[in-house]
ROSE-4610 file (N, C-alpha, C; in Angstrom, 1 decimal, always signed):
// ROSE-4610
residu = [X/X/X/X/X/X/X/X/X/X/X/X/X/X/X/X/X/X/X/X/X/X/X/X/X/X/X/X/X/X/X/X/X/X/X/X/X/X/X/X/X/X/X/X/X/X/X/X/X/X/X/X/X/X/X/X/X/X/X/X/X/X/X/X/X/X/X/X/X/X/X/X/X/X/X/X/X/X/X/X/X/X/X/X/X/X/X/X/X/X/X/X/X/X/X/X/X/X/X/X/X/X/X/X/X/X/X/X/X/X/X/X/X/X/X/X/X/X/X/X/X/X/X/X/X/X/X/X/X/X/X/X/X/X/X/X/X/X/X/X/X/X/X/X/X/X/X/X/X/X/X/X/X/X/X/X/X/X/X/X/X/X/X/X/X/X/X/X/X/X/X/X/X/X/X/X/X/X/X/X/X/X/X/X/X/X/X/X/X/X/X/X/X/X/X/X/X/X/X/X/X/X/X/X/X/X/X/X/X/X/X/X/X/X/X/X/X/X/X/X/X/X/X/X/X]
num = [1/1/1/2/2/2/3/3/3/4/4/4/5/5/5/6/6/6/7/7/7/8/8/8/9/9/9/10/10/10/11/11/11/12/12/12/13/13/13/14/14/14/15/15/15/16/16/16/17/17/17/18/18/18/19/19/19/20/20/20/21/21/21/22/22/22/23/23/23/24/24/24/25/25/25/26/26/26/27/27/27/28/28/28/29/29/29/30/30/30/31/31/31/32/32/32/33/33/33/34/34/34/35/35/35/36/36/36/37/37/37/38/38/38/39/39/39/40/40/40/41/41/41/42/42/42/43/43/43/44/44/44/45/45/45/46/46/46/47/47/47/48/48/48/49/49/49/50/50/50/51/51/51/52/52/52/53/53/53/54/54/54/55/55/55/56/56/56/57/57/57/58/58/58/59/59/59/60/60/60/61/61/61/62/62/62/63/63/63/64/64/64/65/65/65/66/66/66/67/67/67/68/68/68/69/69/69/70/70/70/71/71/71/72/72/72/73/73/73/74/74/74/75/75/75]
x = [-17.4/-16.3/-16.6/-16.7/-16.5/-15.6/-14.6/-13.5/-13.8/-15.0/-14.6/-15.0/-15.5/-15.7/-14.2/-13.5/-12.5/-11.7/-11.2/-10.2/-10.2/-12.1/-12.0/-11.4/-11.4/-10.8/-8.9/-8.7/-7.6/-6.9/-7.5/-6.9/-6.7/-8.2/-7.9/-6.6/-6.5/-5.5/-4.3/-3.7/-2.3/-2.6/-3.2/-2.9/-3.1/-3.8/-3.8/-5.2/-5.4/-6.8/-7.1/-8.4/-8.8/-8.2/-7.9/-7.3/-5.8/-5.2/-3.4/-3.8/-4.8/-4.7/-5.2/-4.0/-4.5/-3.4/-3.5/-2.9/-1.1/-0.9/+0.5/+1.3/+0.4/+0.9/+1.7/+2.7/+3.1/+3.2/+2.9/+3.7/+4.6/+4.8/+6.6/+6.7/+8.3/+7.9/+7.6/+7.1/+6.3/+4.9/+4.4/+2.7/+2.1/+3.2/+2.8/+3.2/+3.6/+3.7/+2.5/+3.0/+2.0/+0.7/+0.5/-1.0/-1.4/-1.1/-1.9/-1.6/-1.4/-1.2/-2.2/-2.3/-3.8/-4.8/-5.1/-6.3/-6.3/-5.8/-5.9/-6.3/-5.8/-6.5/-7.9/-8.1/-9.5/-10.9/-9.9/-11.0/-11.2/-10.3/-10.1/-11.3/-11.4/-12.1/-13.4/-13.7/-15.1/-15.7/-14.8/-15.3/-15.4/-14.8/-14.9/-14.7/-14.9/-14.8/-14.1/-12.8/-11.8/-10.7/-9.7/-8.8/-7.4/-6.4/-4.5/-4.0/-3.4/-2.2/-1.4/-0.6/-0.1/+1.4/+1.7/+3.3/+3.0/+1.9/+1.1/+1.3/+0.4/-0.1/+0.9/+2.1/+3.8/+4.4/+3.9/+4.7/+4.0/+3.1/+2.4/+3.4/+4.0/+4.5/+4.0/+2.6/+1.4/+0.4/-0.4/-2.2/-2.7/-1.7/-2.5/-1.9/-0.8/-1.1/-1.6/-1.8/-2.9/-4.1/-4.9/-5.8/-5.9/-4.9/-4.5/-4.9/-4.2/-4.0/-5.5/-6.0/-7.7/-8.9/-8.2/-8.9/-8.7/-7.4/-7.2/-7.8/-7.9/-8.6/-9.3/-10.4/-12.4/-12.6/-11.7/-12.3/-11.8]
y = [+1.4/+0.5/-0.8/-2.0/-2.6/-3.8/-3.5/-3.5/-5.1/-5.9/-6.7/-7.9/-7.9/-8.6/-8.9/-7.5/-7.4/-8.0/-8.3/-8.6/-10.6/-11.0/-11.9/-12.6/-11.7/-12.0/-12.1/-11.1/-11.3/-12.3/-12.6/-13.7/-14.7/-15.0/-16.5/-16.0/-15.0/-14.3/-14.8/-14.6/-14.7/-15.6/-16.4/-18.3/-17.9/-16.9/-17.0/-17.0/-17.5/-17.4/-15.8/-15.8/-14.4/-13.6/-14.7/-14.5/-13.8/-14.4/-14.0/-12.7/-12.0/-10.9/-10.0/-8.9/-7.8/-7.0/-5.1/-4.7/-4.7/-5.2/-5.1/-6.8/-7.3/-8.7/-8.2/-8.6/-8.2/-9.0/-8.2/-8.3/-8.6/-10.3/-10.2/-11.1/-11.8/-12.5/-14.4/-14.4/-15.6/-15.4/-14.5/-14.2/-13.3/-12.4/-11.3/-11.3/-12.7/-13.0/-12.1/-12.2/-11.9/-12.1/-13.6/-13.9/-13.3/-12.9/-12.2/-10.8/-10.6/-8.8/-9.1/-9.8/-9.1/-9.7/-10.7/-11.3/-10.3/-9.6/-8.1/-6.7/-6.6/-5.7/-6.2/-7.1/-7.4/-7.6/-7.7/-7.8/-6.2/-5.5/-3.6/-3.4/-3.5/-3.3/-4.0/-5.3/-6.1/-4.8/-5.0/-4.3/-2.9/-2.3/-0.6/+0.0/-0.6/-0.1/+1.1/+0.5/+1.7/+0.2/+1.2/+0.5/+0.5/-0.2/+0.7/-0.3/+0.9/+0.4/-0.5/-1.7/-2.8/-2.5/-1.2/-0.6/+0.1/+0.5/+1.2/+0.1/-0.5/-1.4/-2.4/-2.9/-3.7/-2.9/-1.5/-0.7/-0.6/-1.5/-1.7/-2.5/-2.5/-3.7/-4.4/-3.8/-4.9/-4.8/-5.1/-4.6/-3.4/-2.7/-1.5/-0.5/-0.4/+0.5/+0.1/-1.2/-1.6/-1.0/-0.8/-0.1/+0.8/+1.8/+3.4/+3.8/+3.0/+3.1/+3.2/+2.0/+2.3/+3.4/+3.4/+4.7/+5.8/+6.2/+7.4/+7.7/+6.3/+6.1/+6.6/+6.0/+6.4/+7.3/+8.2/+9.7/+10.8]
z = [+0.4/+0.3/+0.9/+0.0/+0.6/+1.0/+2.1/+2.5/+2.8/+3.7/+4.5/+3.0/+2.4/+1.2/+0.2/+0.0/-0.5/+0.6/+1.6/+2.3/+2.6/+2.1/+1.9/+0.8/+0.3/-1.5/-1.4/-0.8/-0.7/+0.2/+1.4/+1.8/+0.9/+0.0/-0.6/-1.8/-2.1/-3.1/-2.7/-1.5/-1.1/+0.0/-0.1/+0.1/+2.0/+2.7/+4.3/+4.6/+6.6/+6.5/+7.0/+7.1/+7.5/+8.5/+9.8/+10.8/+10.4/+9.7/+9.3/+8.7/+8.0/+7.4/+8.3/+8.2/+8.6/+8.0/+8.4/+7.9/+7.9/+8.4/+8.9/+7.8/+7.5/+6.9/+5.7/+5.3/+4.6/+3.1/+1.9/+0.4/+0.1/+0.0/-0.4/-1.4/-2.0/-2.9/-2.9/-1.7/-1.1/-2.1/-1.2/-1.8/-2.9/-3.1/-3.6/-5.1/-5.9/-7.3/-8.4/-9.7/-10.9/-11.1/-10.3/-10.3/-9.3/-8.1/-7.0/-7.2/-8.3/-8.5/-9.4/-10.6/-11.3/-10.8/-9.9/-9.3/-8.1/-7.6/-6.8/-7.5/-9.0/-9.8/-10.2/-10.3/-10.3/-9.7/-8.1/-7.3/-6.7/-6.7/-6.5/-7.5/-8.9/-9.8/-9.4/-8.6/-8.4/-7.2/-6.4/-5.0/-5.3/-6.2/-5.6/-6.9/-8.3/-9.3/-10.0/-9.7/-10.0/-10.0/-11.2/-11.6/-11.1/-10.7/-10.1/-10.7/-11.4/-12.3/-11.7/-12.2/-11.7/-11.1/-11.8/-11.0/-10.2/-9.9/-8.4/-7.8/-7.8/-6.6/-6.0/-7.3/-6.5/-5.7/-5.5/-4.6/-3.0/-3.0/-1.8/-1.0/+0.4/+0.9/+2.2/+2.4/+3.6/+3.0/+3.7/+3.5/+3.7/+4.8/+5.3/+4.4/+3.0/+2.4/+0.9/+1.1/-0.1/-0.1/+1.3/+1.5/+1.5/+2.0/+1.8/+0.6/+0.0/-2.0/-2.5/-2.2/-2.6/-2.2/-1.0/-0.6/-0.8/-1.4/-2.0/-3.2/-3.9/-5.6/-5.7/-4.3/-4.6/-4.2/-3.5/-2.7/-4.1]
């Protein structure tokens, strides 16, 4: 997994710096728009090559079960 590559992705994704992200930050409808849902399916797909469905992944509401989610995928 590589988590710390992907998490750089996602900062630049939903507009914070590294420091602001962690798992507790939350998905709302500030940051967590159409563009940062498939530029988030895409980078899931760069980093760990597996795909989540886009009505999966809206049902995320921080980081720390965005990551849950992915790690459920790859195991």
């Amino acid at each position: 997994m590589d988590k710390k590559a992907f998490l750089a992705d996602m900062a630049e994704i939903l507009e914070v710096t590294n420091a602001e992200l962690s798992d507790a930050l939350e998905l709302n409808n500030d940051n967590w728009h159409s563009f940062a849902v498939v530029a988030t399916i895409a980078a899931i797909n760069e980093h760990f090559g597996i795909t989540v469905p886009a009505d999966t992944l809206i049902k995320c509401s921080n980081i720390g079960e965005l990551i849950n989610l992915i790690e459920a995928n790859i195991k």
